[in-house]
C-alpha positions in Angstrom: 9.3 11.0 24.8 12.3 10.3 22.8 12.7 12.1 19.5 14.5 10.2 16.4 13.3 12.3 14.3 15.8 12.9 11.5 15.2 13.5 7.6 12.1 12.0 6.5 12.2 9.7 3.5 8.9 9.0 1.1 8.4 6.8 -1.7 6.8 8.4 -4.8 6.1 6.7 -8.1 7.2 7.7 -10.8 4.7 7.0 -13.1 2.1 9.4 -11.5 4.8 12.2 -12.0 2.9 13.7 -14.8 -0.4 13.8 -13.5 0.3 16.7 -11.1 -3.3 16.5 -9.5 -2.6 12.8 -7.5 -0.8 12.6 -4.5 0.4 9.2 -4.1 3.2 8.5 -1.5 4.7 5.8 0.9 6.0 6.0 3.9 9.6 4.6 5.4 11.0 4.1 9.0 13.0 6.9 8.9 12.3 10.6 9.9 10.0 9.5 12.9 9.6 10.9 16.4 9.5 7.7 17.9 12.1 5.6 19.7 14.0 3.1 18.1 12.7 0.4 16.8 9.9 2.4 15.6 10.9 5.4 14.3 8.6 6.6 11.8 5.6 4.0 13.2 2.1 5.4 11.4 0.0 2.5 13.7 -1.8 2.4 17.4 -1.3 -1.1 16.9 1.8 -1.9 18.0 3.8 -1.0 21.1 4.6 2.2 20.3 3.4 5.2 22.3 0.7 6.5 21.0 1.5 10.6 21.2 4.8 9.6 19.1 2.2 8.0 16.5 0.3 11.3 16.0 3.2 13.8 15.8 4.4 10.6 13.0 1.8 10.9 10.8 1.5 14.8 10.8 5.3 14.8 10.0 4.6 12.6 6.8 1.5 13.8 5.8 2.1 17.1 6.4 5.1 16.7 3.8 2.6 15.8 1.3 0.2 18.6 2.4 -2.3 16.5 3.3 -4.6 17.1 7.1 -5.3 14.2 9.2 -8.8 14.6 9.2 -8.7 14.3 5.0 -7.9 10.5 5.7 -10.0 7.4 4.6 -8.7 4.4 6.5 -9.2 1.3 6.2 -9.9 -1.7 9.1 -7.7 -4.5 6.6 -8.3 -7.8 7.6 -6.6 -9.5 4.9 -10.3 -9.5 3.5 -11.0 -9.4 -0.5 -14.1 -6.3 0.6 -14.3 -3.1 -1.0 -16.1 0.2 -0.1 -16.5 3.0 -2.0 -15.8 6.3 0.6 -17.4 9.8 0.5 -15.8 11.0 3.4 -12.8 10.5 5.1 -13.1 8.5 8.3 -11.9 4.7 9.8 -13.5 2.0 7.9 -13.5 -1.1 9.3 -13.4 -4.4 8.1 -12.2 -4.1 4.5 -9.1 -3.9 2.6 -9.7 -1.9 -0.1 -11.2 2.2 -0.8 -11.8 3.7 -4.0 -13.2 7.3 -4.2 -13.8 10.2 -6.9 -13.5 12.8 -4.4 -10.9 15.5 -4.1 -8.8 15.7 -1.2 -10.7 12.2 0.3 -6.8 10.4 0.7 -7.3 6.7 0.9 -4.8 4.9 3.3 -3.6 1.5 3.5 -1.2 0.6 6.2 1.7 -1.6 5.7 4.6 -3.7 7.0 5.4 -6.2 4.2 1.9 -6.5 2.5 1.5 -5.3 -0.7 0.2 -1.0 -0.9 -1.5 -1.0 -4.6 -2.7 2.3 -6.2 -5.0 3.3 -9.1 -5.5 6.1 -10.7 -8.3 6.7 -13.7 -7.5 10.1 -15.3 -10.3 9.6 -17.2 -12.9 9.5 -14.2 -10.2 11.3 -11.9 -11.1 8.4 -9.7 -8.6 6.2 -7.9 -8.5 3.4 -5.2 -5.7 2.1 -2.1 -5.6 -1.6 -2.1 -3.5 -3.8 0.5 -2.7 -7.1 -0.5 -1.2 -10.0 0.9 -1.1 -13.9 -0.1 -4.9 -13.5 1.0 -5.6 -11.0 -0.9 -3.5 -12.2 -4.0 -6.1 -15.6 -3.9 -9.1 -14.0 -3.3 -8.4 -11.6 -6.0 -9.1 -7.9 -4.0 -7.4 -6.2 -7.1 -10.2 -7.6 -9.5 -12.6 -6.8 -7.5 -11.6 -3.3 -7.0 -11.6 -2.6 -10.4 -14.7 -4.2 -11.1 -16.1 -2.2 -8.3 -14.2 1.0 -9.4 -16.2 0.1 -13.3 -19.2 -0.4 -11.4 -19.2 3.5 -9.8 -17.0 5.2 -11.7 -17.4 3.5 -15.2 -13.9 3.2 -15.4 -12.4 1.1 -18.6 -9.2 -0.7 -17.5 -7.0 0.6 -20.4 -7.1 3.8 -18.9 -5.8 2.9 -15.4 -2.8 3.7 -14.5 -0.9 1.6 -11.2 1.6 1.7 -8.9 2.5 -1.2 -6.7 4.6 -0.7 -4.0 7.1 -1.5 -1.7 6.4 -4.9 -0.2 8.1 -8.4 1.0 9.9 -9.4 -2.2 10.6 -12.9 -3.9 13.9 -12.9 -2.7 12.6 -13.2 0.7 9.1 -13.7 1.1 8.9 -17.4 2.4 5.3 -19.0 2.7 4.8 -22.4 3.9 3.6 -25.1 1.3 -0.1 -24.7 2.1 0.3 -21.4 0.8 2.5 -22.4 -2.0 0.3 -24.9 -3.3 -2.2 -21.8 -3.9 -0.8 -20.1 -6.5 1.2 -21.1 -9.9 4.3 -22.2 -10.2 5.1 -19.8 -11.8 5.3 -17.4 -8.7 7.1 -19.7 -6.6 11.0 -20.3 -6.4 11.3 -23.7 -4.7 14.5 -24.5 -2.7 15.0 -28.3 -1.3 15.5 -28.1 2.7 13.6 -24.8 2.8 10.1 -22.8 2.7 9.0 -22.0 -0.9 9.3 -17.8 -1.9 6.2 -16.4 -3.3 6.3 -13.5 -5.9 3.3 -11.7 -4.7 4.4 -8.8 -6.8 4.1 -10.6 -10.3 1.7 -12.5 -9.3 -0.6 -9.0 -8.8 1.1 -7.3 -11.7 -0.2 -10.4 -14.0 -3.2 -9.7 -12.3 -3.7 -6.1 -13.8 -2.2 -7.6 -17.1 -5.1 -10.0 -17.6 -7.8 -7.5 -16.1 -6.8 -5.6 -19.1 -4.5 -3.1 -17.8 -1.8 -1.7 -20.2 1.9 -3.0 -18.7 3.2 0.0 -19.9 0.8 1.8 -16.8 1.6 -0.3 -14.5 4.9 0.3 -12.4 6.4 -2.0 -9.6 8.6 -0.8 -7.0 12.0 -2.5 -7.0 11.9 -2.3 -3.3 12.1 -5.4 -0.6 10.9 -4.1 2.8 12.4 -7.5 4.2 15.9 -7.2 3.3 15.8 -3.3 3.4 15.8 -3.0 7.7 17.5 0.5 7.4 14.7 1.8 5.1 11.2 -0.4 5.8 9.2 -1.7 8.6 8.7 -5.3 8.1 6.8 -7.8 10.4 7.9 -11.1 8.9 11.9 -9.4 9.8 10.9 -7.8 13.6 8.2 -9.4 14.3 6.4 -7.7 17.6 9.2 -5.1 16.9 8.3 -3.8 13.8 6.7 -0.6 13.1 4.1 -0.2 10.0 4.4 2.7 7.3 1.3 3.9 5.3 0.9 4.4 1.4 -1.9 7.0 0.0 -3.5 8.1 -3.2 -6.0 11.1 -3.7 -7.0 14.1 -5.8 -6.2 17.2 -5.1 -7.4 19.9 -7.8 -4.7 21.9 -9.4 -6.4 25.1 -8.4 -5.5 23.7 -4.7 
């Protein structure tokens, strides 16, 4: 077993600074026990040997003082389904988890895809959500709020959102049959080459319309594609590429 590990890196939002009771991070490649190109790989699903994975994901978790067996993950078939968890636990076949448990973390595992997370401090509820181009069209973030209104009775002025790193505009290239899904809007069109797709606003518009406050909602600046020395990214490395994992949850501030 080869160890890389080095200093861990983690991205946190900024917007959830204040509300000390969420623990909301994301992963990067870097700080991992794996060899290169892995690193800091958080999935069984690539080639990756699968002792390296474990001693991975305690090494981030464990930063954010968080146990592996506190995880809700999810099966994410580029689905729009979402389940409402009250335990942790693999769940398969969705893309979304929303929970008003403490110390339930919901996972999403990424690699270019957008990681969403929500946070009602009203309801002290809060959801995961991974999103790609799928995802965008069948409108998964709508339905996780809707769902989170339905259980929670959450009002969408009081979320609060964090979307995170993903495959930017300035690199994200879809084919037309894609393109042709979504506004123009959200595309940058270049003659002789794939359209770009700006899955970011496109979601962020999302939230707007839903009835989220823009000032609540924060985007991360962050390009996994064109970032190799900080991200994973599948559409870069193909079968080489590692996958991080984002995660939300409540952890009481008596804990």
């Amino acid at each position: 077993m080869t160890n890389t590990k080095g200093s861990i890196q983690i991205i946190k939002s900024e917007i959830f600074a204040i509300h000390t009771e969420i623990i909301c991070g994301v992963s990067t490649r870097n700080g991992g026990y794996s060899p290169e190109p892995y690193n800091l790989n958080m999935s069984t699903n690539v080639n990756d040997d699968q002792a390296n994975v474990i001693l991975n994901r305690k090494r981030y978790f464990g930063e954010l003082n968080i146990s592996l067996n506190q995880l809700a993950i999810p099966g994410q078939i580029h689905s729009d389904v979402v389940n409402r968890v009250t335990k942790p636990g693999t769940y398969d076949a969705c893309d979304a988890l929303l929970t008003n448990i403490p110390n339930i973390f919901l996972v999403v595992t990424i690699a270019d895809c957008l990681p969403i997370f929500l946070y009602d401090p009203q309801t002290k509820s809060v959801a995961a959500v991974h999103v790609g181009w799928r995802g965008s069209e069948s409108r998964i973030l709508d339905k996780t709020i809707n769902q989170m209104n339905a259980s929670f009775g959450t009002k969408t002025n009081d979320l609060i959102v964090f979307i995170g790193p993903a495959a930017g505009l300035c690199c994200y290239e879809v084919g037309n049959e894609v393109a042709d899904r979504f506004e123009e809007g959200y595309l940058q069109r270049y003659f002789g080459n794939k359209p770009h797709l700006d899955i970011k606003a496109f979601n962020r518009d999302l939230l707007i319309r839903a009835g989220v406050n823009n000032r609540n909602i924060e985007v991360s600046k962050f390009c996994t594609i064109c970032n190799p020395r900080l991200f994973h990214s599948y559409r870069r490395d193909g079968k080489y590429s590692g996958r991080m994992m984002g995660t939300i949850g409540i952890r009481p501030k008596e804990s």
